[in-house]
N, C-alpha and C positions, 0 to 999 in steps of 0.2 A: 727120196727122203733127203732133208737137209740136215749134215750135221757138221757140230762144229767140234775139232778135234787138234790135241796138242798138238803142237807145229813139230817139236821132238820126237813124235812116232810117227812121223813121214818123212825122216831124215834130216829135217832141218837143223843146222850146228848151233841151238840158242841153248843146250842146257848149259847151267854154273862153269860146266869144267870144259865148257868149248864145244863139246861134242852132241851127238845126238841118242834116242833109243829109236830108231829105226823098227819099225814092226812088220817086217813082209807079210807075213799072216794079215794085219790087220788092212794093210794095203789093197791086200785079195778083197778082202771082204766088203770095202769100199765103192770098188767097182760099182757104175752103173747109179752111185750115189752122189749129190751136191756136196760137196767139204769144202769148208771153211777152217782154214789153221791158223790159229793161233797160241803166242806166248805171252803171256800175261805177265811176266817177268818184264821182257824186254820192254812190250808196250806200254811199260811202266816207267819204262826208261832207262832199265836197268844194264848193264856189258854185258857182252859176249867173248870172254870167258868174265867172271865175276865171283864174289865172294861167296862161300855157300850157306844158304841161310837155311834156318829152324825157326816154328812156330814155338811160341814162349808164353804159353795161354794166348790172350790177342795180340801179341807183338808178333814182329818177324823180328828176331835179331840174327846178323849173320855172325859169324863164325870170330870177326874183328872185335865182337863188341857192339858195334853200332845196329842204330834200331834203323831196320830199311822197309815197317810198317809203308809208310806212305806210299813210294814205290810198289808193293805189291796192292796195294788198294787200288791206285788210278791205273796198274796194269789189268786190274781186275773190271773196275768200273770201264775200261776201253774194250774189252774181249768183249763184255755182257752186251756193249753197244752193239758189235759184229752179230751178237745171237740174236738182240733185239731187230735188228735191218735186215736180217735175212730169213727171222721166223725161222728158227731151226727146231727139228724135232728132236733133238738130244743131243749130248755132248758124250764125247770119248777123253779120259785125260791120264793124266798119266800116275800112276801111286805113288804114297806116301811124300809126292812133291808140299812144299807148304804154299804153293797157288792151287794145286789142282789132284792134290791127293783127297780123298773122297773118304775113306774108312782108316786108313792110319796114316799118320804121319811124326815126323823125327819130332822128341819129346822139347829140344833145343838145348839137349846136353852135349852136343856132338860126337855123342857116344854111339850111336845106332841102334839108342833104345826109341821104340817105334811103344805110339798109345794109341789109342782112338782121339779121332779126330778126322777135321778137315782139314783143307788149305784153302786159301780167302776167296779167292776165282770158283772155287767148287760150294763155298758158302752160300756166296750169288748167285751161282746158278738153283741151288736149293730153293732158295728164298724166292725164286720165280716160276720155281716147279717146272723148272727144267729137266730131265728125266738125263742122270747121269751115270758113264760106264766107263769102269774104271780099268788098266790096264795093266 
């Protein structure tokens, strides 16, 4: 099976605040499987460490003020490339991120009030009926 899965739950240090969510369970389960990781943050062009951003209806505004919509679009529109070239059977990602949170994510109060929703990489993948699992 190919899948394509947050670069942050394989240890990789590209979340906001530097660091990563390492998942060794998720790891295990991998095994024996094609992974594809990706950040759709960074491949947006975004730092590593960086400002932490909230969906804000279709914005991404980060935490500064400033709208870093675009940014997560073309990290988005470069991931879905990796899903598209490699024909992957589903995505793993990571929750309530605002690229790749799948059923809630931060309201963009920076309060840690969580709604429904997505984030904009998990959108794309919807909209190509890619079969997403969230983490």
């Amino acid at each position: 099976m190919k899948i394509l899965v947050s670069a942050c739950l394989l240890g990789q240090n590209c979340k906001y605040n530097g660091k990563n969510n390492y998942n060794p369970t998720l790891i295990e389960l991998l095994k024996g499987h094609e992974v594809f990781p990706v950040c759709p943050e960074v491949m947006g062009g975004l730092p590593t460490p960086r400002i932490p951003c909230e969906r804000c209806q279709n914005r991404v505004i980060g935490k500064d003020g400033l709208d870093y919509t675009q940014a997560y679009r073309e990290g988005a529109k470069k991931a879905i490339e990796v899903a598209k070239a490699h024909s992957v059977d589903c995505a793993i990602v990571k929750s309530r991120s605002p690229s790749c949170g799948k059923t809630l994510i931060y309201d963009g109060t920076f309060q840690s009030i969580l709604i429904p929703g997505s984030g904009v990489f998990c959108e794309s993948l919807n909209r190509l009926q890619i079969p997403v699992i969230e983490v």
